[in-house]
C-alpha positions in Angstrom: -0.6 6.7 2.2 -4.2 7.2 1.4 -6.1 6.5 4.9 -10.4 4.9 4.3 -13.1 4.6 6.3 -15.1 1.0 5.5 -17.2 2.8 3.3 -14.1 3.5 1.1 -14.3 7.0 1.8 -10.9 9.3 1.6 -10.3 10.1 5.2 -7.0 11.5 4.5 -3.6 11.4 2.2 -0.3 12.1 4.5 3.1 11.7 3.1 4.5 9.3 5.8 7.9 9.0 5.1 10.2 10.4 2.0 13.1 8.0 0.7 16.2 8.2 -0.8 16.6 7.1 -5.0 17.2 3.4 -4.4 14.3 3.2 -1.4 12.2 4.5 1.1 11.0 2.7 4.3 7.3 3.3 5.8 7.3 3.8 9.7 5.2 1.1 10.5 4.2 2.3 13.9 3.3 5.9 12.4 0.6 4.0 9.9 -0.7 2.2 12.4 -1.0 5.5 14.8 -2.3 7.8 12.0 -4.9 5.1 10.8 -6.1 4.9 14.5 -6.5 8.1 14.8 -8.3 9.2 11.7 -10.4 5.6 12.5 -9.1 3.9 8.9 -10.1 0.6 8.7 -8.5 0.0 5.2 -4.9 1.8 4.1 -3.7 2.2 0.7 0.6 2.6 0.1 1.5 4.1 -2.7 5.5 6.0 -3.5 7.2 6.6 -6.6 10.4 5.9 -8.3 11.5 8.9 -9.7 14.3 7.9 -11.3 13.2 4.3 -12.6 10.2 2.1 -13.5 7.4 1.5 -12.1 7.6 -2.0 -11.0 7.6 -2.9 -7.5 11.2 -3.4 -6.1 12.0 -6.8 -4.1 12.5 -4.0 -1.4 8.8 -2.7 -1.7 7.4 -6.2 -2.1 9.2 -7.2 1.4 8.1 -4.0 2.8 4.6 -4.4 2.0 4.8 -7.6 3.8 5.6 -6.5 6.2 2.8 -3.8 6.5 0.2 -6.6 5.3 1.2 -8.3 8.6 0.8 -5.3 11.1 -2.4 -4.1 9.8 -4.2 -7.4 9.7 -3.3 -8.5 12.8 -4.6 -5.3 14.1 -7.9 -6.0 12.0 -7.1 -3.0 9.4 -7.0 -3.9 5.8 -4.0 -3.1 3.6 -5.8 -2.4 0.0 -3.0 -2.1 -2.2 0.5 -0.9 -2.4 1.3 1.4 -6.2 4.4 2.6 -7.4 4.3 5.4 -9.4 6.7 6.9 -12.1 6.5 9.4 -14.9 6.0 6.5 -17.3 2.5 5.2 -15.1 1.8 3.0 -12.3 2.0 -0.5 -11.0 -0.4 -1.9 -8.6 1.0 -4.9 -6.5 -2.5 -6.3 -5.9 -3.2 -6.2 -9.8 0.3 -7.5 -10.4 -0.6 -10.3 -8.2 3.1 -10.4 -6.9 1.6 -11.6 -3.1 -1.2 -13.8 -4.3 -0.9 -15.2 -0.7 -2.3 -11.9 0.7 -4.5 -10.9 -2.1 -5.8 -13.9 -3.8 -4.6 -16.0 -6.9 -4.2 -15.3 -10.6 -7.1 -14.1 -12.3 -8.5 -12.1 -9.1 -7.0 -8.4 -9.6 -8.7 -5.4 -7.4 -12.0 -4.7 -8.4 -13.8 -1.5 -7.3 -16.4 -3.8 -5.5 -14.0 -6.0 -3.9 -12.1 -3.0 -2.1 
């Protein structure tokens, strides 16, 4: 996970959890207690799939949620949530796959709007 300051700035980047092929799980609590105390207002996910594509599973989609819900009900912001494989990435924001928690078609992450 890739921890912010409001001002975007890279407070820290801490492996959080590590996963078996088919998944991996974040430890909700631990992002919550690691953003608190490195004072991260806004939280970026990303993992990869070694073995597969890039494209967000239904797991990762659920999981990330999930982790939506935590952090903005603790006023933090989750950013975005990548996959990553040898072939690229895939950003779920950009995807637009929860368009309920990051807008509608035709708004993908901008620089500016982080």
């Amino acid at each position: 996970a890739l921890f912010l300051d409001d001002s975007l700035f890279l407070l820290s980047k801490l492996r959080l959890a590590q996963g078996i092929v088919s998944n991996v799980d974040f430890d909700l609590k631990q992002v919550v207690k690691t953003a608190v105390e490195l004072k991260s207002t806004k939280i970026i996910l990303v993992h990869n799939h070694p073995r597969g594509v890039s494209a967000p599973s239904m797991h990762d989609v659920a999981a990330t949620r999930r982790m939506w819900n935590t952090l903005t009900n603790i006023g933090m912001t989750l950013v975005d949530h990548i996959v990553v494989n040898y072939d690229g990435a895939s950003s779920m924001r950009n995807m637009q796959l929860l368009p309920d928690l990051w807008g509608r078609a035709g708004s993908p992450l901008k620089e500016t709007e982080v």
